[in-house]
C-alpha positions in Angstrom: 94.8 130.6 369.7 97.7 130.1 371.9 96.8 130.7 375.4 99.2 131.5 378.0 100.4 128.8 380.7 100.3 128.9 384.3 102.1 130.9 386.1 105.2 129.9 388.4 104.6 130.2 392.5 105.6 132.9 394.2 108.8 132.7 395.4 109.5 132.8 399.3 111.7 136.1 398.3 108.7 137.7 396.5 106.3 137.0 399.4 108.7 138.5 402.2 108.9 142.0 399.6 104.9 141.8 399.0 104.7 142.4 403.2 105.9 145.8 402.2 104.2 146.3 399.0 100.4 145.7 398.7 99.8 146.1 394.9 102.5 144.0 393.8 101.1 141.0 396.7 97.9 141.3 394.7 99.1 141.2 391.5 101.5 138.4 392.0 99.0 136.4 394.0 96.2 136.9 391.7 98.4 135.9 388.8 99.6 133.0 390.4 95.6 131.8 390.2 94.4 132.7 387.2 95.4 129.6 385.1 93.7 127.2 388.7 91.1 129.6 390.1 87.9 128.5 388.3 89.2 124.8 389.4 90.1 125.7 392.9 86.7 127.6 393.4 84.5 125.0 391.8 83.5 127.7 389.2 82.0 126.8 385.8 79.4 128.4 383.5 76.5 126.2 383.8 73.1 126.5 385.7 74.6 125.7 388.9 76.6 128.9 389.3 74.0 131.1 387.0 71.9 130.1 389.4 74.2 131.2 392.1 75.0 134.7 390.5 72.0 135.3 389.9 70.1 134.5 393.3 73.0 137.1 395.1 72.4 139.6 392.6 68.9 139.6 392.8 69.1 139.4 396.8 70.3 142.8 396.9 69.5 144.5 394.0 66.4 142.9 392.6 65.3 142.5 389.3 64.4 146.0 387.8 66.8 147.0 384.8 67.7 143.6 383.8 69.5 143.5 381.5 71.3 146.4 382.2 72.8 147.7 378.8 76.2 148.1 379.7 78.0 147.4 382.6 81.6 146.9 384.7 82.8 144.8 386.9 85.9 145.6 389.0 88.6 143.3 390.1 86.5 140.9 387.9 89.0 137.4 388.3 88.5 134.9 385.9 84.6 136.6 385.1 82.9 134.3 387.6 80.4 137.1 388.3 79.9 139.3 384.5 79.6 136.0 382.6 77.3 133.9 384.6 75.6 136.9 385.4 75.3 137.7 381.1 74.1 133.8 380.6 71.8 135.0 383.7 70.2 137.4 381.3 71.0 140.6 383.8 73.4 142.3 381.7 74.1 142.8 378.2 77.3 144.7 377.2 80.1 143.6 379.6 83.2 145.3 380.2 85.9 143.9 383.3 89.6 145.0 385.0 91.3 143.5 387.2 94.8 144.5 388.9 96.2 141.3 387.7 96.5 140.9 383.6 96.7 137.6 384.7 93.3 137.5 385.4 91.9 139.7 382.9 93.6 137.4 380.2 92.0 134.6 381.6 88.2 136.1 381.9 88.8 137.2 378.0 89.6 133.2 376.8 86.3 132.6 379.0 84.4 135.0 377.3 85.6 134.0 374.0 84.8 130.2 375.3 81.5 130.8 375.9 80.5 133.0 372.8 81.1 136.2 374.5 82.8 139.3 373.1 83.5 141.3 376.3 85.9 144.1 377.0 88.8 143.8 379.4 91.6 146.3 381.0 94.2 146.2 383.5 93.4 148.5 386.0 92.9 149.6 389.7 89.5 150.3 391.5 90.8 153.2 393.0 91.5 155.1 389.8 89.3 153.4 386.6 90.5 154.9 383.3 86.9 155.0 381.9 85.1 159.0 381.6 82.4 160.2 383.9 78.8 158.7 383.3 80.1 155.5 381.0 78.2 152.5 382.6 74.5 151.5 383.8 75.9 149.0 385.6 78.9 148.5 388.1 79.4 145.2 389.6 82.1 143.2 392.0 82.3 139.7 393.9 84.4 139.5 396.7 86.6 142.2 395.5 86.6 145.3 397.5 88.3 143.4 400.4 91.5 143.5 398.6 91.1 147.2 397.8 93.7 149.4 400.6 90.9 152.5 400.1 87.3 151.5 399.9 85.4 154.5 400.0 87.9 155.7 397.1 86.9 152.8 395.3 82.9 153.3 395.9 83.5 157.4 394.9 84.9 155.6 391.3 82.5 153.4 390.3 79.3 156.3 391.6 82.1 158.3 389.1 81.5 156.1 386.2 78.1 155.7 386.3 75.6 157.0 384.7 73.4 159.0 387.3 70.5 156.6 388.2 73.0 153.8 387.9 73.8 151.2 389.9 76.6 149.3 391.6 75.9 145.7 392.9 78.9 144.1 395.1 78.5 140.7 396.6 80.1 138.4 398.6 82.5 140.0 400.9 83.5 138.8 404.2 82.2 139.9 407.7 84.1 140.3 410.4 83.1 137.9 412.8 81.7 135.7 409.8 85.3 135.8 408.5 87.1 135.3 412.1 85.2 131.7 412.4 86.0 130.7 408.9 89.4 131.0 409.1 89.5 129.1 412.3 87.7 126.6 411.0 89.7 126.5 407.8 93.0 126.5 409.8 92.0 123.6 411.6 90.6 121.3 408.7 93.6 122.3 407.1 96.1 120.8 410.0 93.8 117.7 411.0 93.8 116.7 406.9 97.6 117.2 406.5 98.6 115.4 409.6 96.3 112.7 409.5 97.9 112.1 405.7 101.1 111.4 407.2 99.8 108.0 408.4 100.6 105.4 406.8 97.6 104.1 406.0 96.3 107.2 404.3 99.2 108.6 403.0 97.9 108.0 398.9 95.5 110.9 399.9 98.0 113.4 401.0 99.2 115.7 398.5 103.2 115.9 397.4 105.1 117.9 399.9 106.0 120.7 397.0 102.4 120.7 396.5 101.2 121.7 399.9 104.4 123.8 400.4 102.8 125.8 397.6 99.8 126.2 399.2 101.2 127.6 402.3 103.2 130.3 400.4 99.7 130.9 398.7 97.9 130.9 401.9 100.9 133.9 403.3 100.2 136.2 400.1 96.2 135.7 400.8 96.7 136.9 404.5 98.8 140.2 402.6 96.2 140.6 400.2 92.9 140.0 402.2 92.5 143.7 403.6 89.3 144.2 404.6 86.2 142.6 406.9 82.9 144.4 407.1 80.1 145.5 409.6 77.0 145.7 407.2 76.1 148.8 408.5 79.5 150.2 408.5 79.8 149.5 405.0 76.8 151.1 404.2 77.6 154.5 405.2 81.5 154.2 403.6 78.8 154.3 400.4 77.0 157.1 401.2 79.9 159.0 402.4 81.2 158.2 399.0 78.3 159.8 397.4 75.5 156.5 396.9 71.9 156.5 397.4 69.6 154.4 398.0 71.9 152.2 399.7 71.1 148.6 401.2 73.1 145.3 402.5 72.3 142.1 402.9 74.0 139.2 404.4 74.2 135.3 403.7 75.6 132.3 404.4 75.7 131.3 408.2 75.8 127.7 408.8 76.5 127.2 404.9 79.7 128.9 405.5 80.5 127.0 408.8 80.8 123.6 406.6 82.0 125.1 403.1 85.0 126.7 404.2 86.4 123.5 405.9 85.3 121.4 402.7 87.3 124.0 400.5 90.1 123.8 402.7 89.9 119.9 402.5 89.7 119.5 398.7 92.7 121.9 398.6 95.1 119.4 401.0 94.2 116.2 399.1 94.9 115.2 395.4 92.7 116.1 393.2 91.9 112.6 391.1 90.3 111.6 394.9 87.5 113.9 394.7 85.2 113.7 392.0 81.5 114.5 390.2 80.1 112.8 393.1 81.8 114.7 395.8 81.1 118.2 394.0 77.5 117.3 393.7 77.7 116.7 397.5 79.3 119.7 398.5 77.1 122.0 396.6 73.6 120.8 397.8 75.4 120.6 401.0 75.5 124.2 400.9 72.2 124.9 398.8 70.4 122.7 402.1 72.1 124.9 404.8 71.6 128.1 402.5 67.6 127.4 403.0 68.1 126.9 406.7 70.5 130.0 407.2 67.4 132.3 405.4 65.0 131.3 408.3 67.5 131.4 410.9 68.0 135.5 409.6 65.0 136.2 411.2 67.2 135.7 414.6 70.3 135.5 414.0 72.0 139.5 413.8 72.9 140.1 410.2 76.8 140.9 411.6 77.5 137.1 412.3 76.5 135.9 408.7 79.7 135.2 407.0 78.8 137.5 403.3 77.5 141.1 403.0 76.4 142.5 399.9 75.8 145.6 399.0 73.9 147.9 396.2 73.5 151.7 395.9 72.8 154.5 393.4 74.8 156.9 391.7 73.0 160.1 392.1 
């Protein structure tokens, strides 16, 4: 099977139009990842990020239904969240879009990888090209952020569902969970590629074109990140759309505070410096702080947690 080859970076010429024109910014950033997204994320489709699917999945929505017999996911990337989900045992017949055919290319050969047959489709979460009442299932990770209308999004997938069914999003950013993030992003980012100039430490500084690229992919994600939440805001965008049975939840507090700055420093040094051992750290890093970050919830207001998720019915 030939499979097709990363895409070229977007050119400064192509950033400066996708200022003007949201869709193309998400479909030219979003192709630009495909072919380095599961790398860049630390995604795979073993235990460790089952585990992780399902654990938010369950959070919100529970375990009745499983698996559901046929279910969607929108803006579905690289299928991070259907096929770790289906390994999960959750869902059974698995369909995906995403705006980018970039990405909905690449969650096919991942599919096929794994043993999977799974459908796939081009399209836009405001306007899915599937009939009234197809799907038991509607699912999303960190997806509806990009989306320009939310609520037009949420009245599509209550659309598609069956009545009864469900829609499960996870891992979207709060607003004042996203606002120290960023910071702290921003300034791991300068402290790891100024302290690289040294001498000293320069064979852990990236190439130049490399972190150039990284800043022009950094511009389109400021175009194409849309949207922070207030949980409880978010909630009644659903049931305006038309959901029941709506409920959020929120994660990742102080897990967030140090994961952000570790993905921000794995993405300014070369890669070969960081291995199996340094993975392994960063994820229990975050599974230890998860555990701490569920007891501080019983005091800490849901609003400063850095993810919401969010479930409803379609009536």
């Amino acid at each position: 099977m030939t499979t097709a080859g990363p895409k070229p970076a977007a050119t400064a010429e192509e950033v400066e139009a996708a200022w003007n024109d949201n869709k193309l910014a998400q479909v030219l950033y979003h192709d630009w990842e495909a072919s380095t997204y599961d790398e860049k994320w630390s995604i795979s489709y073993d235990e460790r990020c089952v585990e992780y699917a399902r654990d938010r999945f369950k959070a919100v929505a529970g375990t009745d239904g499983w698996p559901y017999a046929k279910s969607l996911e929108i803006g579905a990337g690289t299928g991070f969240f259907t096929l770790n989900l289906k390994l999960a045992g959750v869902l059974a017949e698995a369909h995906v879009t995403d705006l980018s055919p970039g990405m909905v290319e690449a969650a096919k050969r991942n599919a096929d990888t794994l043993g999977f047959a799974i459908e796939g489709k081009v399209a836009d979460a405001e306007k899915l090209p599937y009939d009234d009442d197809s799907f038991d299932l509607v699912i999303g990770h960190a997806v509806i952020h990009h989306i320009p209308d939310v609520e037009l999004a949420f009245r599509e997938m209550l659309r598609v569902l069956k009545p009864g069914g469900r829609f499960v999003i996870c891992g979207e950013p709060t607003r004042y969970g996203d606002f120290v993030a960023r910071r702290l992003s921003r300034l791991t980012w300068w402290a790891t590629t100024n302290v690289t100039k040294l001498p000293a430490l320069s064979h852990w500084r990236r190439p130049q074109s490399e972190l150039d690229e990284s800043s022009r992919a950094a511009a389109l994600e400021a175009v194409v990140d849309l949207h922070t939440f207030d949980p409880d805001t978010l909630a009644r965008m659903a049931e305006r759309a038309g959901a029941s049975d709506v409920r959020t939840v929120t994660e990742e507090l102080l897990a967030a505070w140090v994961g952000w700055p570790i993905r921000t420093f794995e993405a300014a040094v070369p890669e070969e410096k960081l291995g199996f051992g340094w993975r392994m750290f960063a994820y229990k890093s975050w599974l230890q702080l998860s555990k701490v970050d569920k007891v501080l919830s019983q005091v800490v207001p849901d609003e400063l947690y850095y993810n919401v998720s969010i479930t409803g019915v379609a009536k």
